[in-house]
N, C-alpha and C positions, 0 to 999 in steps of 0.2 A: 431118696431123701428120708431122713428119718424123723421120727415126732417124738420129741421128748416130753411132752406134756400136753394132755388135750384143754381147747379151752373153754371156758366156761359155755359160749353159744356151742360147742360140738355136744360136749355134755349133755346139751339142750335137746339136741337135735337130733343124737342117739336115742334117748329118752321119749320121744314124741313121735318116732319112728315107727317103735315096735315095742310091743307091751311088756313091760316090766314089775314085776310085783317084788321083786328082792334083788340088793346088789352086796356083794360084799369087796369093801376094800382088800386087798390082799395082798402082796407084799411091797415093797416098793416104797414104804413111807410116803404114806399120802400127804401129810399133811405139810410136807415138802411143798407141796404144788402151792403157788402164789393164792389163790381163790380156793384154798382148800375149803372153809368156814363157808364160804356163798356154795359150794357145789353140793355140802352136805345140806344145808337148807332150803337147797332146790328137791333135794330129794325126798325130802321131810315132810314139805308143803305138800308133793306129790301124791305121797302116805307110803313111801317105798320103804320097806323094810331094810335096812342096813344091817351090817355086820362088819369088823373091820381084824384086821392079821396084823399083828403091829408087834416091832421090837420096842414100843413103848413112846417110841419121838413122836409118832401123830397125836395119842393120847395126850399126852403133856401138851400140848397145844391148845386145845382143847378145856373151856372150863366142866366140871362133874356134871351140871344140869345138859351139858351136848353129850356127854360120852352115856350117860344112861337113855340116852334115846335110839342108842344100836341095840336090835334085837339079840346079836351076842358079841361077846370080843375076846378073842383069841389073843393069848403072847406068845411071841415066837421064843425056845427055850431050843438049843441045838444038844446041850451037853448038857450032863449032870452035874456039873463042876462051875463054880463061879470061875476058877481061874481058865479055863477051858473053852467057855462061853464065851467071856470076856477076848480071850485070844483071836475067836474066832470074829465075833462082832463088832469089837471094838471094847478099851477097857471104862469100864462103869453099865456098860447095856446092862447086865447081868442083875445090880442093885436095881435102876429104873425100871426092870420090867417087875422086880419085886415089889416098888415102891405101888 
């Protein structure tokens, strides 16, 4: 069986397991996940240092006052080239991860 998304109590329950001082999202576009917004302010309230790998969709979900509260944030850039990038990720990723 496979999990395509864990849920908010696993999150939980990952977390309260075993001692966690930093997570970092990474690729996969989190903020895909339905309870994106609740998982990171589970982690927040915590005091867990985040970090997130984004081709830019999680961020844009996100208002500025959540996104400066990751200790860093990565964009993902594959190629040197807008047209190249875009090819690869989809066309526009290329400007949004500028934006």
């Amino acid at each position: 069986m496979a999990i395509d998304r864990l849920s908010v109590a696993a999150v939980r329950q990952a977390c309260e397991s075993i001692p966690i001082k930093s997570m970092n999202l990474g690729v996969g576009e989190n903020g895909l996940h339905p309870d994106y917004e609740t998982i990171l302010e589970y982690f927040w309230e915590r005091g867990i240092k985040t970090s997130i790998t984004s081709n830019g969709l999680s961020l844009q979900r996100l208002p500025d006052e959540a996104v400066k509260r990751f200790q860093s944030v990565e964009f993902s850039l594959d190629f040197p080239t807008e047209r190249e990038h875009d090819a690869f990720r989809g066309r526009g990723n290329w400007r949004a991860v500028m934006r």
